[in-house]
C-alpha positions as CSV (number, residue, x, y, z in Angstrom):
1,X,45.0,-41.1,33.6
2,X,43.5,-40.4,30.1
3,X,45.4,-40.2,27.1
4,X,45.4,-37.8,24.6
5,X,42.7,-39.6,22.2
6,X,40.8,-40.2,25.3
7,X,40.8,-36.3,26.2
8,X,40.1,-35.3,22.6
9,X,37.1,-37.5,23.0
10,X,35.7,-37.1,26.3
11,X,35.7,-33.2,25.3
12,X,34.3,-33.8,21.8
13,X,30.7,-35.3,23.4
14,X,30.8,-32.6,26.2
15,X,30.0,-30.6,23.6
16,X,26.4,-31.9,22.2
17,X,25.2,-32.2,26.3
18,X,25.5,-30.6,29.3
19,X,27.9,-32.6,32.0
20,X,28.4,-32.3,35.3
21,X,32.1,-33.0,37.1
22,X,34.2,-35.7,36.7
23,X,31.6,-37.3,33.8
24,X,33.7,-39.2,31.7
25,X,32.8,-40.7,27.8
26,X,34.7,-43.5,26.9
27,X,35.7,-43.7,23.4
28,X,32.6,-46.5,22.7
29,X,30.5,-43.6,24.0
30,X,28.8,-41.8,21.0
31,X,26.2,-38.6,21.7
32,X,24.4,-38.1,19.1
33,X,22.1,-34.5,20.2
34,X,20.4,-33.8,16.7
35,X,18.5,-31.1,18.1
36,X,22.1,-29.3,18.7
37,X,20.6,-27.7,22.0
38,X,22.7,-29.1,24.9
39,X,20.2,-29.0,27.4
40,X,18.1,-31.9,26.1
41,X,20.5,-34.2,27.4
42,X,21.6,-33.7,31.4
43,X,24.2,-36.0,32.9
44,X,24.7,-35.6,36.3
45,X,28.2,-35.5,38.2
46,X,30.9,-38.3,38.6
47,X,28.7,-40.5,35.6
48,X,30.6,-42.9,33.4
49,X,29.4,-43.3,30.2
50,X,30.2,-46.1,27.2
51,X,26.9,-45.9,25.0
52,X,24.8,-43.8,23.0
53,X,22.8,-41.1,23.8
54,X,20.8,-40.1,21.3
55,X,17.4,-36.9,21.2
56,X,15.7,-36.2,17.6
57,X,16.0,-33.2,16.5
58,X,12.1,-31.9,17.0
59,X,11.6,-33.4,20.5
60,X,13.3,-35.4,22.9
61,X,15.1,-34.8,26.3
62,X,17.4,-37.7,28.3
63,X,18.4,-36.8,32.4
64,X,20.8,-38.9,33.5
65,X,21.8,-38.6,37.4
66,X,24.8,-38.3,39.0
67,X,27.2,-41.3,39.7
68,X,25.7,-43.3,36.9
69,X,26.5,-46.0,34.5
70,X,25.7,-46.4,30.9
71,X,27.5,-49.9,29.6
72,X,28.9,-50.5,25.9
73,X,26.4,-51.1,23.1
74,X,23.5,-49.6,25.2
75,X,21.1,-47.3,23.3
76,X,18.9,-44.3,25.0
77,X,17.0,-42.8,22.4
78,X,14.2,-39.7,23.1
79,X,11.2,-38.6,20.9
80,X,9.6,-37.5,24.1
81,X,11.7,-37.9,27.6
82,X,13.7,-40.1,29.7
83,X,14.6,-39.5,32.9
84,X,17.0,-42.1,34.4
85,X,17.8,-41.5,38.8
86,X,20.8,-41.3,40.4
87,X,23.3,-44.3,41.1
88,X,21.7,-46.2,38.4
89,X,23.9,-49.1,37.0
90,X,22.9,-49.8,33.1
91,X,25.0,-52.8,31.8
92,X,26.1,-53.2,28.0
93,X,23.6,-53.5,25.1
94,X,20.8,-52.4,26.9
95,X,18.0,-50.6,24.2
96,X,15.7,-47.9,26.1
97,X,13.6,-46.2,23.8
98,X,10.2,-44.1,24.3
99,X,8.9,-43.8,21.2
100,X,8.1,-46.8,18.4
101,X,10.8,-45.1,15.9
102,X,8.8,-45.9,13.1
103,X,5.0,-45.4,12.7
104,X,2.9,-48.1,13.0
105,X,1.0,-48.1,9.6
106,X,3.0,-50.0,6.7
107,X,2.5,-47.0,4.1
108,X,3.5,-44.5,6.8
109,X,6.3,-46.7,7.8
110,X,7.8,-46.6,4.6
111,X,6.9,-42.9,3.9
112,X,9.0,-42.3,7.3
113,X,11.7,-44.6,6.7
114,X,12.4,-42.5,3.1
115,X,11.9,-39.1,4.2
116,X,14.8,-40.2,6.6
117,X,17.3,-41.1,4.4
118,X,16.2,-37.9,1.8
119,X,15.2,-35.0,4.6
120,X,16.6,-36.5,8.4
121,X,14.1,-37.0,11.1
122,X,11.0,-35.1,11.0
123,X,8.2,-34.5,13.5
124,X,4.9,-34.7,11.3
125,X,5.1,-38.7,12.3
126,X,3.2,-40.1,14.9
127,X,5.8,-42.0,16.8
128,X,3.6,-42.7,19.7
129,X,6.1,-41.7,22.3
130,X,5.6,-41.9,26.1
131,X,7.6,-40.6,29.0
132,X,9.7,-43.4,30.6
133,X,11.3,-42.6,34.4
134,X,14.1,-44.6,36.1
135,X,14.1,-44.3,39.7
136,X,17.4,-44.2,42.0
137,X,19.7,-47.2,42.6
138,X,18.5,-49.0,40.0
139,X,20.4,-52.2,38.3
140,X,19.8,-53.1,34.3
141,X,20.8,-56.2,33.6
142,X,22.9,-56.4,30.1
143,X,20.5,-57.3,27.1
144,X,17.9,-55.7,29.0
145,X,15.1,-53.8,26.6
146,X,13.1,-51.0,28.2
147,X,9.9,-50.0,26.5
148,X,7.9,-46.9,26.3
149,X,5.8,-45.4,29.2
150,X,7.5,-47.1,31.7
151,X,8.3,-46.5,35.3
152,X,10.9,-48.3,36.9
153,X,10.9,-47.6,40.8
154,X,14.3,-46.8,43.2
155,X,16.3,-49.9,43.9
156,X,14.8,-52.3,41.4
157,X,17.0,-54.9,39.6
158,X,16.1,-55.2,35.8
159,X,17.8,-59.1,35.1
160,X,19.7,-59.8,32.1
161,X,17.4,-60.1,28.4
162,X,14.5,-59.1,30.0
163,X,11.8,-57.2,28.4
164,X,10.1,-54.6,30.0
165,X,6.5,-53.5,29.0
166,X,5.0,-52.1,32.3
167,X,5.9,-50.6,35.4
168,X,8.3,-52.1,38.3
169,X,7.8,-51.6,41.6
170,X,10.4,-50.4,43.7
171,X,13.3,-52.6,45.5
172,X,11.8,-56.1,43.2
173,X,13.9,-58.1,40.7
174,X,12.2,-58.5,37.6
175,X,13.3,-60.9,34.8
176,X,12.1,-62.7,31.4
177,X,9.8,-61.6,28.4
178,X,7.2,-59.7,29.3
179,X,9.0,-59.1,33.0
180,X,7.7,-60.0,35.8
181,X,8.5,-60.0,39.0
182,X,10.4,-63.0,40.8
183,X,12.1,-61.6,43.5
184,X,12.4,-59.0,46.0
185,X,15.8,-56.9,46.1
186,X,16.6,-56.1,49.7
């Protein structure tokens, strides 16, 4: 049973997505939709959610399945889309991203980084973003970092710290920096 501060909360981040039943957003859980348009970020039914969720304002769309997991401390954030399957477990401090953030060039970097802090997030940077997909059943290890363009197939296990660069196949355990795999999972 929620309490009141819970309730105020949960409802609060409804708000800024679109939710199906029974999603609940614990009070680490922060959305942060700066393109104000609910349907660039999707969670599915019965989904428990403890992290941040974050879409820039010009771009950026996050789909999130049903009867998901999304630990404390773990960061989504979309310049371009992520689309994360159905019964996927994501453990604490986990940073998917699928864009760079920042642009690559030093002047540019620094011209981005202060048109930030004077004008908020704007799209005339080249970010670089690429699509990253999450298939079904997948596990993500806590500490796990999740790079751009990547494809993670159904039932993969993602192992704690690892550092994802390229594509996992489905049902394998991957682990260590860059991951690779070192196991199969059924």
């Amino acid at each position: 049973m929620m309490n009141l501060g819970e309730r105020i909360h949960n409802k609060i981040q409804k708000k800024h997505c679109i939710a199906g039943n029974n999603t609940m957003f614990y009070r680490q859980s922060h959305i942060n939709n700066m393109s104000h348009q609910r349907e660039n970020i999707i969670i599915g039914k019965n989904s428990h959610i403890r992290g941040e969720i974050l879409v820039y304002p010009y771009r950026g769309k996050i789909c999130i399945g049903d009867d998901c997991y999304i630990g404390e401390g773990t960061r989504i954030w979309s310049e371009m889309r992520i689309s994360i399957g159905n019964r996927v477990l994501i453990a604490h401090n986990v940073d998917i991203h699928d864009s760079n953030d920042h642009p690559m060039d030093k002047e540019e970097r620094h011209t981005h980084f202060m048109s930030i802090l004077r004008e908020g997030f704007l799209e005339k940077f080249d970010l670089r973003g690429r699509e990253i997909r999450i298939g079904d059943d997948v596990w993500i290890g806590f500490g796990v970092c999740i790079m751009k363009g990547v494809t993670i197939g159904d039932g993969a296990v993602i192992a704690a710290h690892a550092v994802v660069t390229k594509d996992v196949p489905a049902n394998v355990v991957v682990g260590g920096n860059p991951a690779k795999i070192i196991n199969h999972s059924e």
